[in-house]
Jmol script that loads the backbone (N, CA, C; Angstrom):
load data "model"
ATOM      1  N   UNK A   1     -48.005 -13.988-161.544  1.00  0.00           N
ATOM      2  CA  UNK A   1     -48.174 -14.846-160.396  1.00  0.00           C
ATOM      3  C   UNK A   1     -49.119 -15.999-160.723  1.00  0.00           C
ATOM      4  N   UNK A   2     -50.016 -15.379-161.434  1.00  0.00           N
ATOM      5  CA  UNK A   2     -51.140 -16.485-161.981  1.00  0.00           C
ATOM      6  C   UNK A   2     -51.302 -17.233-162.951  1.00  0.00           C
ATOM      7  N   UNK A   3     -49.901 -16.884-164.203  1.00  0.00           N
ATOM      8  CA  UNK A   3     -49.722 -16.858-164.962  1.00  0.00           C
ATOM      9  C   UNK A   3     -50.575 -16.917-166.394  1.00  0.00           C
ATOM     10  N   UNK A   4     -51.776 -16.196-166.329  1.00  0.00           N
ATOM     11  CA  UNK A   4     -51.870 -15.482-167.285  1.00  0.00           C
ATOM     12  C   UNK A   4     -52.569 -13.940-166.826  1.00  0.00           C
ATOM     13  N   UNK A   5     -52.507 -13.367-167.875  1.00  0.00           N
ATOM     14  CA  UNK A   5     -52.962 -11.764-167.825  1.00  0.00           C
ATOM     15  C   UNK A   5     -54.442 -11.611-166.901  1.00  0.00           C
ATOM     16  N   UNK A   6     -54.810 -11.001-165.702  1.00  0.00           N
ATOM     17  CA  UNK A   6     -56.523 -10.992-165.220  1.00  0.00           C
ATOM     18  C   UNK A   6     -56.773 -10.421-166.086  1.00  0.00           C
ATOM     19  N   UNK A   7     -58.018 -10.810-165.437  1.00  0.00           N
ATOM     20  CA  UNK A   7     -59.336  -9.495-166.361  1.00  0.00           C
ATOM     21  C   UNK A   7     -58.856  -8.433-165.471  1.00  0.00           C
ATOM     22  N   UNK A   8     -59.300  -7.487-166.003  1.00  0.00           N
ATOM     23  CA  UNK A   8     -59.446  -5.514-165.667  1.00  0.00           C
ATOM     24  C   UNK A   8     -60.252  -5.652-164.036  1.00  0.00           C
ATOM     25  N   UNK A   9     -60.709  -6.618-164.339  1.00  0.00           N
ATOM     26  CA  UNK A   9     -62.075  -6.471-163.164  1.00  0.00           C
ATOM     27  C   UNK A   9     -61.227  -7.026-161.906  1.00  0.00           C
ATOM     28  N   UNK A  10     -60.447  -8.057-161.900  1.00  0.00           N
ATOM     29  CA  UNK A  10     -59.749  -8.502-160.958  1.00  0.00           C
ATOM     30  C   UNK A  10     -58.550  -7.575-160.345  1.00  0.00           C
ATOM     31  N   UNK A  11     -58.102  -6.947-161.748  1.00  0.00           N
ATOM     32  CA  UNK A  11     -57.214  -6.196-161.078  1.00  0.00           C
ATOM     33  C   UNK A  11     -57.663  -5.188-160.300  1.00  0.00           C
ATOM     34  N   UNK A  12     -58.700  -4.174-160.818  1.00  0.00           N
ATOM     35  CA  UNK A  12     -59.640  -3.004-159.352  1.00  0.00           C
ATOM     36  C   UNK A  12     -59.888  -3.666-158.266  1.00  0.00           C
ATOM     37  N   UNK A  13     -60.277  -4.931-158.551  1.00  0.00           N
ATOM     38  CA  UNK A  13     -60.200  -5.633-156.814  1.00  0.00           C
ATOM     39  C   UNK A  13     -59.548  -5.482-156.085  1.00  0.00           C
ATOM     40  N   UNK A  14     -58.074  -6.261-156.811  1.00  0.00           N
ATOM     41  CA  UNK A  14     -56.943  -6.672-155.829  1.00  0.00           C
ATOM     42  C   UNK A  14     -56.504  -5.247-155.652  1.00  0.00           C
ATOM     43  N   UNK A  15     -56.871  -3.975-156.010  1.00  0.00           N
ATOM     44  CA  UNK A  15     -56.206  -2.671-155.976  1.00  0.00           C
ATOM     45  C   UNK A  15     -56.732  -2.263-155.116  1.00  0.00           C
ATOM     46  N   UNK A  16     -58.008  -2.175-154.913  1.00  0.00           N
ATOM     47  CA  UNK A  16     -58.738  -1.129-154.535  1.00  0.00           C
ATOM     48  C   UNK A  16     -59.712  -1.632-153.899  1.00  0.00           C
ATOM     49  N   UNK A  17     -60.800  -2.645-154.412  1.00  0.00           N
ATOM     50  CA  UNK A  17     -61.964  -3.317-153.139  1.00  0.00           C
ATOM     51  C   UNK A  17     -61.590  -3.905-152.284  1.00  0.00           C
ATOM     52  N   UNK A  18     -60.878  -4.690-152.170  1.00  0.00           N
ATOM     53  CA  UNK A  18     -60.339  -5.705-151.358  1.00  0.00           C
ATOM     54  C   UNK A  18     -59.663  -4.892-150.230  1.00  0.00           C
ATOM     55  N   UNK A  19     -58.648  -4.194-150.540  1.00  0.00           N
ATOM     56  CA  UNK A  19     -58.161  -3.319-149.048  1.00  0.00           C
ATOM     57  C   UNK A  19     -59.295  -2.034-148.766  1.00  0.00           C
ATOM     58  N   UNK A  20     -60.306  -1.471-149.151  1.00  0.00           N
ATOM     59  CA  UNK A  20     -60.917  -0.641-148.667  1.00  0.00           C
ATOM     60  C   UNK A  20     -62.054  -1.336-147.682  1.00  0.00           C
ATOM     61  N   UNK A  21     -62.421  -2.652-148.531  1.00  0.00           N
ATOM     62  CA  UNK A  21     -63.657  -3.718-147.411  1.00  0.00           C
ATOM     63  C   UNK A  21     -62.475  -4.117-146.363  1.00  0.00           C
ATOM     64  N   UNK A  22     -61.255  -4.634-146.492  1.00  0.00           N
ATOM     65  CA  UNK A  22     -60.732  -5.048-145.546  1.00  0.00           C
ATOM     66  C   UNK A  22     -60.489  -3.888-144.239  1.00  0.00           C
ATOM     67  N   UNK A  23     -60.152  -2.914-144.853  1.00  0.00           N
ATOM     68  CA  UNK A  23     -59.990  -1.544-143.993  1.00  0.00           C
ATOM     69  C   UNK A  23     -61.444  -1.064-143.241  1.00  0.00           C
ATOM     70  N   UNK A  24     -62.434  -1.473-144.189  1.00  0.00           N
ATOM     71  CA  UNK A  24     -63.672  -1.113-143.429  1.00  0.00           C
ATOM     72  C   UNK A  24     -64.031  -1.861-142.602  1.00  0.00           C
ATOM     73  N   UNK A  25     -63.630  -3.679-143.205  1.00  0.00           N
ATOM     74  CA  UNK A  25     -64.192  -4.494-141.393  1.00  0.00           C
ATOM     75  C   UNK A  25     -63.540  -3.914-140.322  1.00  0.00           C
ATOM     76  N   UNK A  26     -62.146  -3.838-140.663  1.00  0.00           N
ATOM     77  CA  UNK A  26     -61.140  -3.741-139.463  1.00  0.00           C
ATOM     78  C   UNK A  26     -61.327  -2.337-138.468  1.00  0.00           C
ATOM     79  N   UNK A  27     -61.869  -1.623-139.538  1.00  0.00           N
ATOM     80  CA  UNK A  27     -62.695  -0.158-138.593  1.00  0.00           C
ATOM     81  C   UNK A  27     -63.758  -0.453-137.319  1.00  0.00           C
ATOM     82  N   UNK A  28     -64.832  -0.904-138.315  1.00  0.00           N
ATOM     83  CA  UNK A  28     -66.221  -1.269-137.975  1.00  0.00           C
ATOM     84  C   UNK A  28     -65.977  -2.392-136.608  1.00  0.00           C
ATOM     85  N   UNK A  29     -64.845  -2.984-136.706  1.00  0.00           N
ATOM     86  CA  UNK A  29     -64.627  -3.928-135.374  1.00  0.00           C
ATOM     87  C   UNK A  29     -63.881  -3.485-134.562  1.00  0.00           C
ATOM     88  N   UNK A  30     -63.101  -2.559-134.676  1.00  0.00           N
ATOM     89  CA  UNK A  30     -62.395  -1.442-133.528  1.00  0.00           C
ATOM     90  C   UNK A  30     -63.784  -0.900-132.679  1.00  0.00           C
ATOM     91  N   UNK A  31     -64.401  -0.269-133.990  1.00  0.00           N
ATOM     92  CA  UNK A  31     -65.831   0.735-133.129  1.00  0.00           C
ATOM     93  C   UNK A  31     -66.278  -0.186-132.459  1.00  0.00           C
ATOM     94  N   UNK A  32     -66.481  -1.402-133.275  1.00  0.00           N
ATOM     95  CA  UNK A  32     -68.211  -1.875-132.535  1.00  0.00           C
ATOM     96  C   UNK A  32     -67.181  -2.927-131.440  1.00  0.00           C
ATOM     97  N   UNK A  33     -66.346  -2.602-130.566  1.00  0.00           N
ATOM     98  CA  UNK A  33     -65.597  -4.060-130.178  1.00  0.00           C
ATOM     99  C   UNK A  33     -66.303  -3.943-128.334  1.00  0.00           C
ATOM    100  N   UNK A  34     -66.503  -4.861-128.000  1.00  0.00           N
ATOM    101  CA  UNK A  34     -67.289  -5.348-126.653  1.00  0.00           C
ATOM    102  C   UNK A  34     -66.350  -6.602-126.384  1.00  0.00           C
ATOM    103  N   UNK A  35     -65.733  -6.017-124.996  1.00  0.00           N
ATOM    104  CA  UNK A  35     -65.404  -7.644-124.069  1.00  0.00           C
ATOM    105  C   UNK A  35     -66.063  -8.719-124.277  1.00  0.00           C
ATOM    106  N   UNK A  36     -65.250  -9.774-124.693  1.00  0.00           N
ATOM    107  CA  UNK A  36     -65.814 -10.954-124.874  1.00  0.00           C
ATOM    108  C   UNK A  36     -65.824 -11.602-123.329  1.00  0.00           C
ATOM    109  N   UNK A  37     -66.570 -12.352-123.423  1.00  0.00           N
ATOM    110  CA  UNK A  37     -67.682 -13.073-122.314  1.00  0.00           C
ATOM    111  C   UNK A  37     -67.883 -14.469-122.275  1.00  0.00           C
ATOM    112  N   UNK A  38     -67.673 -15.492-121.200  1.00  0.00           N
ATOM    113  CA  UNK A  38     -68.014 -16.481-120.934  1.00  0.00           C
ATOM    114  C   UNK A  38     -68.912 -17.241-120.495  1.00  0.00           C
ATOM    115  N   UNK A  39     -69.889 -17.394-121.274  1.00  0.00           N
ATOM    116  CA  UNK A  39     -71.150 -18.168-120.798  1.00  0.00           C
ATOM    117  C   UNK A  39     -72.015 -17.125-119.693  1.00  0.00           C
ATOM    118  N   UNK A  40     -71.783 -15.901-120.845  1.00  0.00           N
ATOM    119  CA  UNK A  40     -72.294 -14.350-120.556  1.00  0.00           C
ATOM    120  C   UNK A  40     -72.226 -13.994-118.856  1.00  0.00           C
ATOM    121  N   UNK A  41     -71.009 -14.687-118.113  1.00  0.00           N
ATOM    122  CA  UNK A  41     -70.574 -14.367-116.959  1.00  0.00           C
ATOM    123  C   UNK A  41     -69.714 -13.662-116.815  1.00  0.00           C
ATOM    124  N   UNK A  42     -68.760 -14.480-117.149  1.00  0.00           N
ATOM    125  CA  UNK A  42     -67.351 -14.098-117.369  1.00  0.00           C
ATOM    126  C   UNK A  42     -66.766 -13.151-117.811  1.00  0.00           C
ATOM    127  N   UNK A  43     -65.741 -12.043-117.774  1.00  0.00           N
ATOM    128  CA  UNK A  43     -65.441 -11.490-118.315  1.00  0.00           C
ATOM    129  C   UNK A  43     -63.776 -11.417-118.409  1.00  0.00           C
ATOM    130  N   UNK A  44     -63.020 -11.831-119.456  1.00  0.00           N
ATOM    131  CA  UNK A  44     -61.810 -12.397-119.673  1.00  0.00           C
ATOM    132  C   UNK A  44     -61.025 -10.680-119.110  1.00  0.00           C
ATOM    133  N   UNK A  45     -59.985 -11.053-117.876  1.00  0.00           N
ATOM    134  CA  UNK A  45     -59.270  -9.806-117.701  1.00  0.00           C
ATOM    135  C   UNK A  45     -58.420  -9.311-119.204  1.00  0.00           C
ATOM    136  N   UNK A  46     -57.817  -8.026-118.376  1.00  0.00           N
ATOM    137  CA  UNK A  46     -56.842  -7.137-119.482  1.00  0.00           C
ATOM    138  C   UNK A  46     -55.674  -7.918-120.081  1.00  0.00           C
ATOM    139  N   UNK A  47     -55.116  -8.172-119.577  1.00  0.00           N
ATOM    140  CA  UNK A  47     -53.985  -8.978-119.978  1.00  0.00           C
ATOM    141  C   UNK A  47     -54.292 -10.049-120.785  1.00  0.00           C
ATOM    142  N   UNK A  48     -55.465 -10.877-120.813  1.00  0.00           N
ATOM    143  CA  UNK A  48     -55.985 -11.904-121.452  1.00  0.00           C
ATOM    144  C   UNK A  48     -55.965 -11.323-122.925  1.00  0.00           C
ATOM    145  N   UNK A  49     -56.231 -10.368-122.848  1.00  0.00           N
ATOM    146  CA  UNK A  49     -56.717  -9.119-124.388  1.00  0.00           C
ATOM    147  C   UNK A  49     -54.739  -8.928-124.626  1.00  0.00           C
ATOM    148  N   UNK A  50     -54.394  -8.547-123.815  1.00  0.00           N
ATOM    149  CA  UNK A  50     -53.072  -8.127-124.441  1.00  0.00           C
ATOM    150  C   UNK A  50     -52.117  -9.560-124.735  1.00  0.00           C
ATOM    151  N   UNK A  51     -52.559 -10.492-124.115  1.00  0.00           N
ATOM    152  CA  UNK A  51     -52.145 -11.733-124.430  1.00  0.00           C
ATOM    153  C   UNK A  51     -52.311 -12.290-125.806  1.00  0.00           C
ATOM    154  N   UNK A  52     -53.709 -12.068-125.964  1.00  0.00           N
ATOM    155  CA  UNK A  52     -54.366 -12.298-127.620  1.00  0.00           C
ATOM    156  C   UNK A  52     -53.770 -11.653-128.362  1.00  0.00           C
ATOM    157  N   UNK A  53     -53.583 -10.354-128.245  1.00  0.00           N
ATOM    158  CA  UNK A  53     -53.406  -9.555-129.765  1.00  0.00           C
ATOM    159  C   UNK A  53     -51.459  -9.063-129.707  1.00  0.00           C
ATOM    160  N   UNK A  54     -50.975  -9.734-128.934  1.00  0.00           N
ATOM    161  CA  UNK A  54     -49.412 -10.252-128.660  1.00  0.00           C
ATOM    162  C   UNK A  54     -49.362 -11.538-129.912  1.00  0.00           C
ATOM    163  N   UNK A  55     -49.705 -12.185-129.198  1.00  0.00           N
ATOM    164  CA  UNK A  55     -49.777 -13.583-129.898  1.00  0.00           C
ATOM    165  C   UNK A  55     -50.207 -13.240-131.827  1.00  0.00           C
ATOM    166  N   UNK A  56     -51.147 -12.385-131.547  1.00  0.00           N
ATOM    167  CA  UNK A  56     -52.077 -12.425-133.401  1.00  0.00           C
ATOM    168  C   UNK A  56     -50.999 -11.202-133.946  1.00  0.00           C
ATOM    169  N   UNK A  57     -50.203 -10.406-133.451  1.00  0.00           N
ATOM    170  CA  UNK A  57     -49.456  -9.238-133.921  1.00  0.00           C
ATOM    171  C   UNK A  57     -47.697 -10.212-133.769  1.00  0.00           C
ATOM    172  N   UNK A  58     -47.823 -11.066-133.354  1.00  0.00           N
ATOM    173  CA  UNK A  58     -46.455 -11.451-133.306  1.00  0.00           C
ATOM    174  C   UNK A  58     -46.052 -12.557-134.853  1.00  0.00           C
ATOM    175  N   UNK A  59     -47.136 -13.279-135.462  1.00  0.00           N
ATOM    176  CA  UNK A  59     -46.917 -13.383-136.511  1.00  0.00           C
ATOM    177  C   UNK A  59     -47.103 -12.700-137.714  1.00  0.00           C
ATOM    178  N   UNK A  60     -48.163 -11.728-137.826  1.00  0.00           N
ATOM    179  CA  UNK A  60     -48.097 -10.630-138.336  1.00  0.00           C
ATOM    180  C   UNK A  60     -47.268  -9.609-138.994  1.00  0.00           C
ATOM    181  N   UNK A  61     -46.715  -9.413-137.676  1.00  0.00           N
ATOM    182  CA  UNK A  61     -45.162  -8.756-137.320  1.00  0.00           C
ATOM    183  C   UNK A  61     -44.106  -9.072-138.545  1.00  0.00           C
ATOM    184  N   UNK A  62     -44.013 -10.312-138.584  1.00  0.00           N
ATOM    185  CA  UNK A  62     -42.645 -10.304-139.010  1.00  0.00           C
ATOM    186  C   UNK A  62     -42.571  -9.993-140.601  1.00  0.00           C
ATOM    187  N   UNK A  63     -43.570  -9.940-141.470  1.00  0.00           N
ATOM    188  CA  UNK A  63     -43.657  -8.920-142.473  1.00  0.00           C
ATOM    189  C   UNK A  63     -43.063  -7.861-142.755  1.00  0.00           C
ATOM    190  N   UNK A  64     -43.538  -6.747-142.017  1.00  0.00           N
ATOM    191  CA  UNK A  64     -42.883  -5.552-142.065  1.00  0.00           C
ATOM    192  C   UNK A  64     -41.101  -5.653-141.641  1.00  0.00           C
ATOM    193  N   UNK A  65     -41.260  -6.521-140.744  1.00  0.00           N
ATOM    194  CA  UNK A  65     -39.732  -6.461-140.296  1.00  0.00           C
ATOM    195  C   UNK A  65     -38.724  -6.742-141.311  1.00  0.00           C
ATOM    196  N   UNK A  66     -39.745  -7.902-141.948  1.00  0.00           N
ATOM    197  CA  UNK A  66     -38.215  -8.862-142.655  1.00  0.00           C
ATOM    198  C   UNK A  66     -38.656  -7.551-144.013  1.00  0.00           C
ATOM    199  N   UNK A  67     -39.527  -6.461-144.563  1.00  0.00           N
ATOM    200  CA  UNK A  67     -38.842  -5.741-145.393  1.00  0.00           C
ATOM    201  C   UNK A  67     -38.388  -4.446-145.029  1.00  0.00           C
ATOM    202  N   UNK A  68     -38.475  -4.054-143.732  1.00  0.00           N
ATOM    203  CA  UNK A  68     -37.053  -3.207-143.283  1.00  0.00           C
ATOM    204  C   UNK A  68     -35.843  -3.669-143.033  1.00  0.00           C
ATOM    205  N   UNK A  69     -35.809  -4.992-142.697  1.00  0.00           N
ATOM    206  CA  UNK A  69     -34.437  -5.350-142.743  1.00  0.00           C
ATOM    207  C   UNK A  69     -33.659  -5.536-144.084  1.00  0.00           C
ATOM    208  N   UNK A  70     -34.785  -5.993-145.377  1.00  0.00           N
ATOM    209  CA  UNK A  70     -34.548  -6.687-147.153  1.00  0.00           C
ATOM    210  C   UNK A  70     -33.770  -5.075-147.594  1.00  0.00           C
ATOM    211  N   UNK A  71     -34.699  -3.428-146.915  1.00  0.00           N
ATOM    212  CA  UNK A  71     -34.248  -2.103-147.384  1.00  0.00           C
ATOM    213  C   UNK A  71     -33.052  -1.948-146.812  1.00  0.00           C
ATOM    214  N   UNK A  72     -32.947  -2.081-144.983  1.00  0.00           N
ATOM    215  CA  UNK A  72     -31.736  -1.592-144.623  1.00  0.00           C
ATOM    216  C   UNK A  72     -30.112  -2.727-145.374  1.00  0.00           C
ATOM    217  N   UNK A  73     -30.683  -3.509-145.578  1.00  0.00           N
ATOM    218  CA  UNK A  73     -29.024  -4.657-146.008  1.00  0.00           C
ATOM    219  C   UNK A  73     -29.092  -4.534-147.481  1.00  0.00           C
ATOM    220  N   UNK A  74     -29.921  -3.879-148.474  1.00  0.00           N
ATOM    221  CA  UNK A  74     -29.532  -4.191-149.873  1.00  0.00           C
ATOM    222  C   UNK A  74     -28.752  -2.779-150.126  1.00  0.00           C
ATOM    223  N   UNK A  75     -27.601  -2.798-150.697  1.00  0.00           N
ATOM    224  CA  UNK A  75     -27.164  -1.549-151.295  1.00  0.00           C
ATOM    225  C   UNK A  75     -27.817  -0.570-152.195  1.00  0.00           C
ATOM    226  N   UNK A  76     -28.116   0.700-151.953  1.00  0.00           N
ATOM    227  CA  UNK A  76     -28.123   1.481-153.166  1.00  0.00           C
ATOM    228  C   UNK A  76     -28.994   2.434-152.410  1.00  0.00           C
ATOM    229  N   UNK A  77     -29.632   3.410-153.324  1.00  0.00           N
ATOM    230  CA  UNK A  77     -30.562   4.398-153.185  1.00  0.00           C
ATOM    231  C   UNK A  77     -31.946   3.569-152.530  1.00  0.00           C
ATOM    232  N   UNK A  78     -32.542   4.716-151.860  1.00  0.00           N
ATOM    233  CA  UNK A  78     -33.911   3.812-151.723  1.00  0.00           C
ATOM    234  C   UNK A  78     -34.689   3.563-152.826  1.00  0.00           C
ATOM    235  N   UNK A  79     -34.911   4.355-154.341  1.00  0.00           N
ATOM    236  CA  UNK A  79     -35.442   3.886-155.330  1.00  0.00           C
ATOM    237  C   UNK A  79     -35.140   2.594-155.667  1.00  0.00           C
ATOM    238  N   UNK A  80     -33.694   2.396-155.578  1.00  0.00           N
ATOM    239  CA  UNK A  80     -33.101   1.031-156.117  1.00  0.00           C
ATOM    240  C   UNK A  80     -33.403   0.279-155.388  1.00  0.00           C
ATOM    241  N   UNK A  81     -33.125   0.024-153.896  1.00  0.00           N
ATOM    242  CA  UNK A  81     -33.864  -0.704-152.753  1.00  0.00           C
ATOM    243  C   UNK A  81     -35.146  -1.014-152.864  1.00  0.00           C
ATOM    244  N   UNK A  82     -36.297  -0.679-153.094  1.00  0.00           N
ATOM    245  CA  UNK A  82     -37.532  -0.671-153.538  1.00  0.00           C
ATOM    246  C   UNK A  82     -37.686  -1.289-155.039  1.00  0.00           C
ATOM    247  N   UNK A  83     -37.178  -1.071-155.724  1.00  0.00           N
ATOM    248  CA  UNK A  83     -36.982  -1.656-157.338  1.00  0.00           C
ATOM    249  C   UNK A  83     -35.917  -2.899-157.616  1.00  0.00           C
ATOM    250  N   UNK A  84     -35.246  -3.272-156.277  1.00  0.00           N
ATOM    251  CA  UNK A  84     -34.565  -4.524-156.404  1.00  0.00           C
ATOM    252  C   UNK A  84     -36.103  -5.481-155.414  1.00  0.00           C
ATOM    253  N   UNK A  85     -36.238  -5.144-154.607  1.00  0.00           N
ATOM    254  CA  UNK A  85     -36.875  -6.062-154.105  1.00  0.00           C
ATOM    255  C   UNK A  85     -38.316  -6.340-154.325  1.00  0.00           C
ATOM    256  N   UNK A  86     -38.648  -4.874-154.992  1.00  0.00           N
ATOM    257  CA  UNK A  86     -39.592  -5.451-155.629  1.00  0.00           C
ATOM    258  C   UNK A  86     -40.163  -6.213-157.113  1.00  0.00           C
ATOM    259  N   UNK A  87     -39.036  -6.437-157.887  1.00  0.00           N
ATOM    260  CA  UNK A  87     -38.813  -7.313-159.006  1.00  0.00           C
ATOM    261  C   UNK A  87     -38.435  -8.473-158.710  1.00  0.00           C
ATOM    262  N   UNK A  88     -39.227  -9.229-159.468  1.00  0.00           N
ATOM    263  CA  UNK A  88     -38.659 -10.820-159.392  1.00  0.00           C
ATOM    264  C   UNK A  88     -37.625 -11.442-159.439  1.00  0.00           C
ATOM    265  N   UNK A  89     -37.101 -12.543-159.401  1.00  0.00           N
ATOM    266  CA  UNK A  89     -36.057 -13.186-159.682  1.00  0.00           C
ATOM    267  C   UNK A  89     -36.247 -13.832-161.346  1.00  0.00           C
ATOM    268  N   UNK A  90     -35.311 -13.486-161.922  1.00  0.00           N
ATOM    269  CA  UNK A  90     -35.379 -13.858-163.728  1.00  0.00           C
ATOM    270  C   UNK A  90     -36.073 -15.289-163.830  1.00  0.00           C
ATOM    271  N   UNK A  91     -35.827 -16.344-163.084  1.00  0.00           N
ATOM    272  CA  UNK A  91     -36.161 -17.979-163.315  1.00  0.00           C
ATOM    273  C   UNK A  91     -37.477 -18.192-163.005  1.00  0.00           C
ATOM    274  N   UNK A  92     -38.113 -16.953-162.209  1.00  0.00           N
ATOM    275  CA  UNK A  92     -39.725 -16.798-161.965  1.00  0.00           C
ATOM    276  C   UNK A  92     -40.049 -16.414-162.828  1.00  0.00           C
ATOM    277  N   UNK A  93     -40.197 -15.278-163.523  1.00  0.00           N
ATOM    278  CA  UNK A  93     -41.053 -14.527-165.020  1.00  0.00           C
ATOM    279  C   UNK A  93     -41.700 -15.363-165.665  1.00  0.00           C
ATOM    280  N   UNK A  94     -42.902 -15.293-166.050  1.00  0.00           N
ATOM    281  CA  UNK A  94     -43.521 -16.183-166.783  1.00  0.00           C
ATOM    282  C   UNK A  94     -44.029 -15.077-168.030  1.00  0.00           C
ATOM    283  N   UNK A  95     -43.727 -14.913-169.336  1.00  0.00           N
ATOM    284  CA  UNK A  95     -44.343 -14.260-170.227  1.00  0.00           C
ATOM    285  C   UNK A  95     -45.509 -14.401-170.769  1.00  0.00           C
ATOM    286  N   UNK A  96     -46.190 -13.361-170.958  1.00  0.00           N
ATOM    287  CA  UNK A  96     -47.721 -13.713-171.150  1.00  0.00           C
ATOM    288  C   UNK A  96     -47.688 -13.615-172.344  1.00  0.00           C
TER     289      UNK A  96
END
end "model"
wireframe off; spacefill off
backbone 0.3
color backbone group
């Protein structure tokens, strides 16, 4: 993708730190989450909240979708389904 080989060190990142800190903010802000507030009066109703996270889950969304739809329309086993789509296209490869 980057076209050349990372260091070792980048790759434990992108493996392993990076989604465990990301998994830990996303915890830590579930727990610690408090109604947000308007000029510490206000307090934005329910729907305002389900309005927001509609809107932030609706682009989100379409990730997962478009690769259940890439599994359900490609022919074959699910190994093969998984191993077609997850290999490149030949004119991308860049050899290191």
């Amino acid at each position: 993708m980057i076209g050349y080989r990372p260091w070792p060190y980048m790759k434990y990142c992108w493996k392993y730190i990076t989604p465990t800190v990301a998994t830990g903010i996303l915890l830590f802000s579930l727990v610690q989450f408090k109604p947000l507030k308007y000029n510490n009066t206000y307090v934005y109703p329910t729907w305002g909240y389900g309005l927001g996270l509609f809107l932030a889950f609706s682009s989100v969304s379409m990730v997962p979708l478009w690769i259940l739809y890439k599994l359900a329309s490609t022919p074959g086993t699910l190994k093969q389904k998984l191993r077609i789509g997850t290999t490149p296209a030949e004119g991308l490869r860049k050899p290191y």
